[in-house]
C-alpha positions in Angstrom: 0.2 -0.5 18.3 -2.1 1.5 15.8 -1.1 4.6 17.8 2.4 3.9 17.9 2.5 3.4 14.0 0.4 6.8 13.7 3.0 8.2 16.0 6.0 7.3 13.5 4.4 9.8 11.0 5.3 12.7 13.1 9.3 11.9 13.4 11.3 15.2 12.6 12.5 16.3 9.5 15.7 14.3 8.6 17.2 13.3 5.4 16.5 12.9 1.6 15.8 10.4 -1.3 12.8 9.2 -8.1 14.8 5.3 -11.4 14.9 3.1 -8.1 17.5 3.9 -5.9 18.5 2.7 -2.5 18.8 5.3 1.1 22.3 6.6 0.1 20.5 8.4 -2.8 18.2 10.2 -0.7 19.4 14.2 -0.8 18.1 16.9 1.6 16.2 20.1 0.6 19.3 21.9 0.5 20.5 20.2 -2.1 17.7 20.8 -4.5 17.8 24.7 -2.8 21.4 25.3 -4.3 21.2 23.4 -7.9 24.6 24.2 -9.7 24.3 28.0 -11.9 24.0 27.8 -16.0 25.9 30.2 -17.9 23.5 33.2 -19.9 24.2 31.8 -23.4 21.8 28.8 -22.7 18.1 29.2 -23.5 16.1 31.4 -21.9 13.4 30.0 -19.5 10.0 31.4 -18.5 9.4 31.8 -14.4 6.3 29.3 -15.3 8.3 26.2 -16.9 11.3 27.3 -14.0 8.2 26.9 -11.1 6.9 23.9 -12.9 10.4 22.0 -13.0 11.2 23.3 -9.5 7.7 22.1 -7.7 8.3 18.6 -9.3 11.6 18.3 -8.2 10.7 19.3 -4.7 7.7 17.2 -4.4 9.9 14.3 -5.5 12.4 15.0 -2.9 10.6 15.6 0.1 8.2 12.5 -0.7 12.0 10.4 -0.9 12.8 12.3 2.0 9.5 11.3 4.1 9.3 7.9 2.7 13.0 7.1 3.5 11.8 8.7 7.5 8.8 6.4 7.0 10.6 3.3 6.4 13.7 3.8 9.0 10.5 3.5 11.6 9.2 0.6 10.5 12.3 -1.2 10.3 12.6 -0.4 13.9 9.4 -1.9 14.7 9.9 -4.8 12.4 10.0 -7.9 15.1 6.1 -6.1 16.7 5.3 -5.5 12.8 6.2 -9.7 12.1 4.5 -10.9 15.3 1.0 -8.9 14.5 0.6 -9.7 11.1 1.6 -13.1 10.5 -0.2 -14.0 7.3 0.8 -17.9 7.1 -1.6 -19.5 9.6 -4.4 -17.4 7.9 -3.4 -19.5 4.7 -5.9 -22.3 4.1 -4.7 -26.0 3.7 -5.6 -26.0 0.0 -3.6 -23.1 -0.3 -5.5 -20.4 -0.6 -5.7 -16.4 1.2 -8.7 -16.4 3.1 -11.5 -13.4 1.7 -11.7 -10.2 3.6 -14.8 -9.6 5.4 -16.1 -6.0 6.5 -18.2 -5.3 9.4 -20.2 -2.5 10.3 -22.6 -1.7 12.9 -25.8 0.1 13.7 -26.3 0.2 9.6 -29.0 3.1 8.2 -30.4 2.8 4.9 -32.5 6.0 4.3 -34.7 7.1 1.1 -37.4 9.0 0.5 -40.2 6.0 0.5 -37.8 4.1 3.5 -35.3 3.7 6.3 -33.3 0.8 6.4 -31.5 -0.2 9.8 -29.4 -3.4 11.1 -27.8 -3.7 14.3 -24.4 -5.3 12.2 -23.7 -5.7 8.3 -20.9 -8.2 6.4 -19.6 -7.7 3.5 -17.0 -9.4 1.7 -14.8 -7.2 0.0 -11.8 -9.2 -1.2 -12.3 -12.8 -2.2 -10.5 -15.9 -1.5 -7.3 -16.1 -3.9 -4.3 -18.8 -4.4 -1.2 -17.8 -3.0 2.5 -18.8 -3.6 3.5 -17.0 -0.5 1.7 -15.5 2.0 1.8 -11.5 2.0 3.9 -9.5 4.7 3.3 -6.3 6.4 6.0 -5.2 4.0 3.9 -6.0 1.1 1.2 -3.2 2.0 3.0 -0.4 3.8 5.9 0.1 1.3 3.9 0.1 -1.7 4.2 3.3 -3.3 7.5 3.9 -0.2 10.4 3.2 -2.2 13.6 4.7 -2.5 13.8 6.4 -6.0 16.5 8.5 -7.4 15.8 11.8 -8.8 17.6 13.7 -12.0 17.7 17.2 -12.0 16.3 18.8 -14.8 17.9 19.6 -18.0 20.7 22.4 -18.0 18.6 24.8 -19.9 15.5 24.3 -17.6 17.8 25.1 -14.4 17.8 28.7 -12.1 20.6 31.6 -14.2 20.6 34.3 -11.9 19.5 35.4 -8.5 15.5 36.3 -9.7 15.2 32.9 -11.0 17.0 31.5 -8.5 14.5 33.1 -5.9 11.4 31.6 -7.9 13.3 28.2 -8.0 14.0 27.7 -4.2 10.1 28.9 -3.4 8.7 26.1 -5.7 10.9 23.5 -4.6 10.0 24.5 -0.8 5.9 24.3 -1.9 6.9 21.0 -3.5 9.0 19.7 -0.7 5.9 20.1 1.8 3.6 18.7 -0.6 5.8 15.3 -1.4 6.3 14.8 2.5 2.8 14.7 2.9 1.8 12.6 0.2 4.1 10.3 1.4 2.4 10.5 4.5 -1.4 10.0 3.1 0.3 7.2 1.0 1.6 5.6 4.2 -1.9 5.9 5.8 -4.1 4.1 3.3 -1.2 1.2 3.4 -2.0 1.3 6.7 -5.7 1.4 7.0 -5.9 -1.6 3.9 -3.4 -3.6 5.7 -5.3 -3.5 8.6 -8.9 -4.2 7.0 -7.2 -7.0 5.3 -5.3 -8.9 8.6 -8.8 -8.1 10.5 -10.8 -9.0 7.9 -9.5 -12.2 7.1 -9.7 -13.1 11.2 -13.3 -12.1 11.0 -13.4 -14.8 8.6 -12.1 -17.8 10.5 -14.5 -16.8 13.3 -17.8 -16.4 10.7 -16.8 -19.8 9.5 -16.7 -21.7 12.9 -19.8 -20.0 14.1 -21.6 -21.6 10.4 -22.4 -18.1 8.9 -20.3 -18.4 5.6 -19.3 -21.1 3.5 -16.0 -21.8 2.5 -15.1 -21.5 -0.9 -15.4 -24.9 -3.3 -12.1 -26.2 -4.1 -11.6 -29.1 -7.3 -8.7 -30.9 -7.6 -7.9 -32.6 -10.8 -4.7 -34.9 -10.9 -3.6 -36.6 -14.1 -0.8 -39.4 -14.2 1.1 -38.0 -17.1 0.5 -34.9 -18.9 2.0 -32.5 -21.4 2.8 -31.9 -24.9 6.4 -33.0 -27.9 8.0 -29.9 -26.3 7.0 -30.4 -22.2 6.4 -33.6 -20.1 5.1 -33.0 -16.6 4.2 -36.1 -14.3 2.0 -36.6 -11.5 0.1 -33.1 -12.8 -2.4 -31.9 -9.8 -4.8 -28.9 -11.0 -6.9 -27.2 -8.0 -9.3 -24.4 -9.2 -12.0 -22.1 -6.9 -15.1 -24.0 -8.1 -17.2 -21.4 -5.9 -16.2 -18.2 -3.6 -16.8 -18.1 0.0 -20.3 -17.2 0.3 -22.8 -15.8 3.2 -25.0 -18.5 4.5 -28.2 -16.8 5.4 -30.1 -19.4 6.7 -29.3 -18.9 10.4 -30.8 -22.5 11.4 -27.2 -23.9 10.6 -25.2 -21.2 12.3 -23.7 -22.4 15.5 -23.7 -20.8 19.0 -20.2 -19.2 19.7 -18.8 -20.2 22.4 -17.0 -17.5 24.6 
């Protein structure tokens, strides 16, 4: 499935879309190509400010453009998207996310007076947290993916003849590449976190069955009646993270797994 995601990245060029804006919004390169003409009695513009305006405007579009590409494909693959990351059964009974745990293999530590090596390393790079709703695959690989509408720039800072009109469609092409493949790279890191998250939290559940991490402390205070003259709450429950998930490195209580 990693393969066919990477595989959505290299769909052709199709249509475009920065205030938020839904897919209808979304203009092709053509459009930012061909802005309308100002008359010669506005003010005069410098080829630098006209490339500046123009390489923004293009980078803007073709990022719309790719993300808009970018999100048609996953939509396509939502029901395979929903079925591999299904974040509720990772979601503890007390309610909280699970921590993300890292793993890495064959490990080298080398300095000058040293070298370090393990056959396998843990870390844990995202701790436990309270949820009120589990994440989504949606939740990481749209973030920084949204439609956005783009303005065109001021009248005065807009192509008057043909020269300026030559340096303006340039920029906006150098910009339109650029945007498309930052949208891309944006795509990718969703991608790669959303995956060390999903596996890392899995890695978890299995560390904590074989005895080699604790779970995190949870305290739960409850209180009959509670409040203030303004507020009255009833039956008031209060759970805190006493204590993080932590490594236990004492491998006498670690259990065998069982394959």
């Amino acid at each position: 499935m990693k393969l066919k995601l990477i595989v959505l990245l290299t769909l052709p060029l199709l249509a475009a879309n920065v205030a938020r804006a839904d897919d209808s919004d979304v203009k092709g390169l053509d459009y930012y190509m061909d802005p309308p003409s100002q008359s010669d009695d506005e003010a005069d513009v410098t080829g630098s400010m006209l490339n500046d305006a123009a390489r923004t405007i293009g980078f803007r579009g073709g990022k719309a453009e790719r993300a808009k590409e970018i999100r048609a494909a996953l939509e396509n693959q939502r029901s395979n998207l929903d079925y591999m990351y299904s974040f509720q059964p990772l979601i503890s009974s007390e309610g909280y996310l699970p921590p993300v745990i890292a793993e890495a293999k064959d490990v080298a530590h080398i300095t000058n007076e040293q070298i370090r090596t393990a056959n396998r390393a843990y870390d844990i790079v995202v701790p436990a947290r309270f949820v009120s709703n589990p994440p989504t695959w949606k939740s990481y690989l749209l973030t920084g993916l949204m439609a956005q509408r783009i303005e065109l720039p001021e009248p005065a800072a807009m192509p008057k003849d043909g020269k300026q009109r030559d340096i303006w469609k340039k920029a906006v092409a150098l910009g339109w590449s650029d945007g498309r493949q930052k949208a891309d790279e944006i795509f990718t890191a969703n991608f790669n976190r959303l995956t060390r998250d999903y596996t890392g939290m899995l890695r978890y559940s299995t560390l904590l069955q074989q005895g080699m991490i604790k779970a995190p402390v949870i305290t739960q205070q409850q209180q009959t009646v509670t409040g203030d003259k303004n507020r009255l709450m009833l039956g008031d429950k209060t759970k805190r993270m006493k204590q993080q998930a932590e490594f236990d490195i004492n491998k006498r209580s670690w259990k065998p797994t069982i394959r």
